[in-house]
C-alpha positions in Angstrom: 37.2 111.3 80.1 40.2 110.7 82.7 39.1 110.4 85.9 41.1 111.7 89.2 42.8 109.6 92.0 43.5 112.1 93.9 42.7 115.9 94.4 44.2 118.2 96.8 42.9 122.0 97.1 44.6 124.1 99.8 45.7 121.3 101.7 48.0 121.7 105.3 48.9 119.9 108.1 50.1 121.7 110.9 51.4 119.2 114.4 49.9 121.3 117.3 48.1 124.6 117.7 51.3 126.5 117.4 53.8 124.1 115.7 55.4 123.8 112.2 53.1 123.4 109.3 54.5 120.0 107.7 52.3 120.8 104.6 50.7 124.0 103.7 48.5 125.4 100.6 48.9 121.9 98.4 47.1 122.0 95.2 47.3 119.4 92.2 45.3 116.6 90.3 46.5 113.4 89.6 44.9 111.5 87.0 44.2 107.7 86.9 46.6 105.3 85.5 49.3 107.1 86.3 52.7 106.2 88.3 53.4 109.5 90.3 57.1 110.0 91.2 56.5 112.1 94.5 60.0 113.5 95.3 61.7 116.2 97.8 64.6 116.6 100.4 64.0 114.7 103.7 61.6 116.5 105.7 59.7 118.1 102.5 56.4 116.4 104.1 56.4 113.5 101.4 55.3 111.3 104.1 52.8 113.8 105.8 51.1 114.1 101.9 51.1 110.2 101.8 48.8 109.5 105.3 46.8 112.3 104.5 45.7 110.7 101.1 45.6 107.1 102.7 42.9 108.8 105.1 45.5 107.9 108.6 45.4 111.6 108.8 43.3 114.7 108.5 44.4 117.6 107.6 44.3 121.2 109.6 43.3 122.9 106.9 41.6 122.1 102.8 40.6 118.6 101.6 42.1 115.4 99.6 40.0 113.6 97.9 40.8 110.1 96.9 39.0 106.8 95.9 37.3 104.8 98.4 39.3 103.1 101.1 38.2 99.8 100.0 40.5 100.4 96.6 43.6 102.0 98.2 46.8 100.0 99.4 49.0 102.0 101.3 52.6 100.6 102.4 54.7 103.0 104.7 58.1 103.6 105.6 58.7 101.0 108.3 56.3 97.7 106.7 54.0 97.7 110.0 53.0 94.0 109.9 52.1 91.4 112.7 55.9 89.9 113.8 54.3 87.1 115.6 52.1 85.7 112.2 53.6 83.8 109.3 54.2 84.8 105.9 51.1 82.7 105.2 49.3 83.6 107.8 49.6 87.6 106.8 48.3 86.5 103.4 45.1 84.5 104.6 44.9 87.9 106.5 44.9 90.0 103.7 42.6 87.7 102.0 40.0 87.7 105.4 40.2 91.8 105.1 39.8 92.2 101.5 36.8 89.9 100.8 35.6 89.8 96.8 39.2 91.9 96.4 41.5 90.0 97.1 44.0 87.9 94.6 45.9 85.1 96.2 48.2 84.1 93.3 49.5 87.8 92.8 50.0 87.8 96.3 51.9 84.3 96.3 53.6 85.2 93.4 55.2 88.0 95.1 56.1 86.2 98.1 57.5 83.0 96.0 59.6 84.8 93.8 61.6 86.0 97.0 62.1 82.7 97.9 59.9 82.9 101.3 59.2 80.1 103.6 55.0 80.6 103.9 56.1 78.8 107.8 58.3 81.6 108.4 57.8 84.2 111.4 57.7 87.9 110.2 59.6 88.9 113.0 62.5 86.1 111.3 62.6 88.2 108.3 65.1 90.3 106.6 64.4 94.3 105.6 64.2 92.9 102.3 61.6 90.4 102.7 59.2 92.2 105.0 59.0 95.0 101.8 58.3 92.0 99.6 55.5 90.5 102.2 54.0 94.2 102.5 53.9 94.9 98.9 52.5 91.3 98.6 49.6 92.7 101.2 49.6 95.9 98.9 49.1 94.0 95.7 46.8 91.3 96.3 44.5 93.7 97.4 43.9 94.8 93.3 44.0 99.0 95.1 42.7 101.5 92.4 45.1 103.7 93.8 48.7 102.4 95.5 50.7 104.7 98.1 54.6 103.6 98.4 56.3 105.4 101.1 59.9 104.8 100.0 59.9 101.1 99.1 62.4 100.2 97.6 64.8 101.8 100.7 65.9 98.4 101.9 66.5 96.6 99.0 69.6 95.4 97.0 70.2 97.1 93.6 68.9 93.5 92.0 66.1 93.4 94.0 64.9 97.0 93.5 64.7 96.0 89.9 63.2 93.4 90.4 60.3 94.7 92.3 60.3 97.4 90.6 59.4 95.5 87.2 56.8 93.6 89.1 55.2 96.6 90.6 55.3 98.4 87.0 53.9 94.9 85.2 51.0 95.6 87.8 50.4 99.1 86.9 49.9 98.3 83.7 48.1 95.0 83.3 45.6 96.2 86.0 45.3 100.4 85.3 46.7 100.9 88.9 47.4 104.3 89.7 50.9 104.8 91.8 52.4 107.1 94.0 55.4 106.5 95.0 58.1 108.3 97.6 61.6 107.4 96.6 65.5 109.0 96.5 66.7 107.3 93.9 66.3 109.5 90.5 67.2 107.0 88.2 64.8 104.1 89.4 61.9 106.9 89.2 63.1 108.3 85.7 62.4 105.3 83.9 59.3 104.0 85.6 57.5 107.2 86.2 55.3 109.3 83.6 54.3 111.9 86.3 55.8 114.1 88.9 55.3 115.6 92.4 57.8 117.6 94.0 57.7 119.1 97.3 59.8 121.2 99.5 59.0 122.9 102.6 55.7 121.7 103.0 54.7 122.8 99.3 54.2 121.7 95.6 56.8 123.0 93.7 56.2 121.2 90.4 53.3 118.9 89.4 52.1 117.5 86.2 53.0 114.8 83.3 56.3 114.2 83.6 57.1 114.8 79.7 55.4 118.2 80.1 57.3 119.6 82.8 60.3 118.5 81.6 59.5 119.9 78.0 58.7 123.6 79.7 62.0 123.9 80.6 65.1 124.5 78.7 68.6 124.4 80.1 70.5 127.6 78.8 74.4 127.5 78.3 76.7 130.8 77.4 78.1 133.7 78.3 78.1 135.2 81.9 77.5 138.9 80.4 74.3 138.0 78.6 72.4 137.3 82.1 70.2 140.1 81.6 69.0 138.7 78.5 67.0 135.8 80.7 65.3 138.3 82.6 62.2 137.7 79.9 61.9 134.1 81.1 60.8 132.3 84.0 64.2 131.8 85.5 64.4 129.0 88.0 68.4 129.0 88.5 71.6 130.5 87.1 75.0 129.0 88.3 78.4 130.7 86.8 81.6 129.3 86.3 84.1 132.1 85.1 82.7 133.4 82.2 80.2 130.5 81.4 76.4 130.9 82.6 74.7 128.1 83.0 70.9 128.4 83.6 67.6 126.3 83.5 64.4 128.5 82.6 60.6 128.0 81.5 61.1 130.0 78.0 58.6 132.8 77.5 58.8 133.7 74.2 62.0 132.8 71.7 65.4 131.6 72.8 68.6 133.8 70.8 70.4 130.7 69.5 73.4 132.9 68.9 74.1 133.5 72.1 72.9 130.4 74.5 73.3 126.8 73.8 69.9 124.9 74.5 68.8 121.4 75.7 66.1 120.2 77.7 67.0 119.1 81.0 67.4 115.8 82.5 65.1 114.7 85.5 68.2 115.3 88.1 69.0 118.2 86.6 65.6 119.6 86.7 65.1 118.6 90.0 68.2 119.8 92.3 68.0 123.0 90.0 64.6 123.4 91.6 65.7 122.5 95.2 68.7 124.9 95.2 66.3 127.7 94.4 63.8 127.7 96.9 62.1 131.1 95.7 61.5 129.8 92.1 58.2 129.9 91.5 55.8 126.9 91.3 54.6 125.4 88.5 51.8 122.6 87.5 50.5 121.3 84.0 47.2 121.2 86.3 44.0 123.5 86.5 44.1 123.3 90.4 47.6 124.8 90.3 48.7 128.1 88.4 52.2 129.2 88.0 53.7 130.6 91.5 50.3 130.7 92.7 48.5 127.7 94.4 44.6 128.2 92.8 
């Protein structure tokens, strides 16, 4: 039986009595072993979802429920780490706060394959290196359960893959389960197998990544067969002259006289579901039905 990481029913977060909900009516599952692409426009509450499940937050309204503390890693947008220590001295810190946890040689490993002087200041270091000293932190912790609040953000093109690799190595040889925050589609397509999108505060899509993608079919033809969609979920429809082109969650058969299909890529399926807001939602996950947080 798979076991859950993380479980969110109803969950919001609202900043003040009377100001903006950052997160509101969240729903979804996310089973262990997997790396979670958790995606959305800036200001989607990405960030707000990722506190809340590191436990630096609690929410105004439902519940997350995650492993123990003791098992998470958790590395945020900005690195927060001690300027004045050493890079060694942040590692023998990680090893005093993690006792029976921690693993010094993934830890070093990290560190020495970004070529880092163990004498040098944090506050001396590039972007770069402080990512590659906090995922270091992150990573010789062993978490059940790691939280990446955009990463990558700082680093080269060569480093990103880099990392990347290394972080991915990890998942696997260890059964880590991943969420991670990121903008670029392409590094998340190929290292991801499951998906979180939110916009506005909301889950719009959840679920195995293969899955979602697999329940929707990008439709190609002519403008004056619209109507003929209206049996499917429609989630977009863009027209150019007399050419319709239109992603949908199929109910039922597709005429293959009259629309071209293929399944979508993960950019395509993604900005078609941030330029239409009002699609509804949908999860391959019990906590979430389709349009309808459970």
């Amino acid at each position: 039986m798979t076991h859950t990481v993380i479980e969110a029913d109803g969950l919001g977060l609202r900043y003040g009595r009377r100001g903006k909900w950052a997160l509101q009516d969240c729903s979804f599952r996310l089973p262990e072993g997997r790396v979670c692409a958790l995606v959305g426009p800036n200001g989607a509450g990405k960030s707000t979802l990722l506190t809340i499940a590191a436990g630096l937050v609690s929410p105004t309204e439902g519940h997350l429920r995650s492993v123990p503390r003791e098992e998470l890693a958790y590395v945020a947008q900005d690195k927060p780490l001690y300027p004045q220590l050493t890079v060694g001295d942040t590692l023998r810190m990680g090893a005093e706060l993690n006792p029976g946890r921690w693993d010094a040689n993934r830890a070093e490993q990290i560190v020495e394959a970004g070529d880092l002087d163990p004498h040098a200041k944090v506050r001396t270091l590039s972007g770069g290196q402080r990512t590659r000293v906090a995922l270091a932190l992150a990573l010789g912790k062993r978490p059940s359960l790691l939280l990446l609040d955009e990463p990558m953000a700082d680093l080269d093109p060569l480093a990103r893959h880099r990392l990347m690799g290394t972080l991915m190595a990890d998942a696997a040889e260890n059964g880590t389960s991943v969420v991670m925050s990121s903008h670029i589609l392409t590094e998340l397509e190929g290292a991801c197998d499951h998906l979180l999108l939110v916009d506005g505060g909301r889950v719009r899509l959840a679920g195995p990544l293969d899955e979602i993608v697999a329940a929707h079919l990008l439709l190609t033809g002519p403008a004056a067969a619209r109507d003929s969609l209206d049996v499917h979920t429609l989630v977009e429809a863009r027209t150019t002259g007399r050419q319709l082109t239109a992603l949908v969650r199929p109910r039922g058969p597709v005429d293959s006289g009259t629309w071209e299909t293929t399944h979508p890529s993960l950019e395509e399926l993604l900005l078609a579901h941030l330029r239409a807001p009002e699609a509804p939602a949908f999860a391959v996950d019990a906590a979430v039905t389709e349009g309808v947080p459970a």
